[in-house]
N, C-alpha and C positions, 0 to 999 in steps of 0.2 A: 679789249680784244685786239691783241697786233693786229692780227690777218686784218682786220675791219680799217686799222689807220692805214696800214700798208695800200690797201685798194684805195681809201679816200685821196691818200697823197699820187697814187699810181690814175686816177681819176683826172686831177688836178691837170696835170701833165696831160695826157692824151685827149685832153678837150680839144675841140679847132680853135677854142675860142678864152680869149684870159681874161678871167673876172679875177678879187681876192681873195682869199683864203685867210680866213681865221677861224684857230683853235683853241679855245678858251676853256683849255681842260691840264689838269696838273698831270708830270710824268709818271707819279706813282699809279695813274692806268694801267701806264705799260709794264711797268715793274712788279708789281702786286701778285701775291702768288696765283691767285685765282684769273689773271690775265694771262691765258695761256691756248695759243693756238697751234695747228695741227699744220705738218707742210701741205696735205692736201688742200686744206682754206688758204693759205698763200699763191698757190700756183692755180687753184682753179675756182676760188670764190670771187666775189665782186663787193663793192662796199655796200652794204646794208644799212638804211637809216634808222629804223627800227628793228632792235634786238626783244626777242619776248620768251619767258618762259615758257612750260609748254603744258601749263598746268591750265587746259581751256576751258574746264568748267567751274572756274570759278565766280565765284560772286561779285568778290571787289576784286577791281584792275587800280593798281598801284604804278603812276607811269613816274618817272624820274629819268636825270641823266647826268652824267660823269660817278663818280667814284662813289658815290653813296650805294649804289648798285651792287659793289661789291659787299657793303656789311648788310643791307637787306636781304642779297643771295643767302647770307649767312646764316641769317636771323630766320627766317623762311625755310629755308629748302639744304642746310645743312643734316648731319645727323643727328635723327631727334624731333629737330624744326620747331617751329613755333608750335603746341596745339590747337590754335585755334585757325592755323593759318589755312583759310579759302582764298586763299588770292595769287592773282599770277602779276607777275613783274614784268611790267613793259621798259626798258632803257630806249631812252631817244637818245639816237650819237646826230643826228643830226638836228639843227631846228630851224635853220634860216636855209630854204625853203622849209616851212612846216610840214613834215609828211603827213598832212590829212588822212590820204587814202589810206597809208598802212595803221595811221593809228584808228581811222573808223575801222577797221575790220581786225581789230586788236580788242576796240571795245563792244561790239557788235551784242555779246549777251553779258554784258556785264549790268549791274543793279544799282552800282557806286563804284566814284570813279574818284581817284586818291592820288595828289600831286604831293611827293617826298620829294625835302632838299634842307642840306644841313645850313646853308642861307636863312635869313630871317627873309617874313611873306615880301618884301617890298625890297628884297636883291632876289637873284638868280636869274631864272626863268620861270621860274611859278605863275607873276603877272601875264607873260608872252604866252604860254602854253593855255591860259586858262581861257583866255579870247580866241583859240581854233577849238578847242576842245568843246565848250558853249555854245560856236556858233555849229557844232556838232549836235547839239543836241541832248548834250551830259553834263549836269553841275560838274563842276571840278572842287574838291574840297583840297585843301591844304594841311600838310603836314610839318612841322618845321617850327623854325624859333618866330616867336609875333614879331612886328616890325619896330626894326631897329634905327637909331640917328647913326650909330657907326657900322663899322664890319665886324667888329670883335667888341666883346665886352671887355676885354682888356687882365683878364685871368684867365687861365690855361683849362685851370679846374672846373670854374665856371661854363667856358667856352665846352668841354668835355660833356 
């Protein structure tokens, strides 16, 4: 979502105070067709660390973050949609501070709680989010490729 980097970076700046910034999210965020904000959220939103669907009686909460979001939107909440799909999509843009608060009341009546990321379990953030989530009070299950010695398997197709 611009609007959402535009405030993180406009954040940045009008702090009193200067810590670092890092963003460790590829540009095809900003680019992707389904990344598309309104000039009202530029000029009068704020940066949001948690983005959620607004599907709130669902069963399973599916939290994730950076671009995988985009083909879960897809796959979910397109036309058509998945049929079985009871679930709402939580996107974390933020995670270092961990938003706890927004993410407990994201998972509030959920029953199963589902961590997607196209990383294998032992890269991304799967490990980091499963120790706030837990100490929440929610197993966190994993979605994803098992754990890998590399980052790619080294085929395209494969990797697909």
């Amino acid at each position: 979502m611009p609007a959402n980097y535009f405030h993180l970076l406009r954040r940045q700046m009008l702090r009193n105070f200067r810590k670092p910034l890092v963003i460790a999210a590829p540009k095809i965020g900003l680019k992707h067709p389904m990344a598309v904000s309104s000039i009202a959220e530029l000029t009068s939103g704020v940066f949001q660390p948690v983005l959620a669907s607004s599907n709130d009686d669902a069963d399973t909460v599916v939290l994730c973050s950076g671009k995988i979001a985009f083909d879960l939107e897809k796959v979910f909440f397109s036309e058509g949609g998945h049929p079985n799909a009871n679930v709402k999509l939580v996107r974390l843009e933020e995670l270092a501070p961990f938003p706890t608060a927004q993410v407990q009341q994201q998972l509030a009546s959920a029953s199963k709680v589902v961590w997607a990321q196209e990383e294998s379990s032992n890269q991304g953030a799967f490990q980091f989010a499963k120790l706030h989530v837990n100490a929440m009070g929610h197993e966190l299950h994993f979605i994803g490729r098992p754990s890998l010695h590399s980052f790619t398997v080294g085929s395209s197709e494969l990797h697909k």
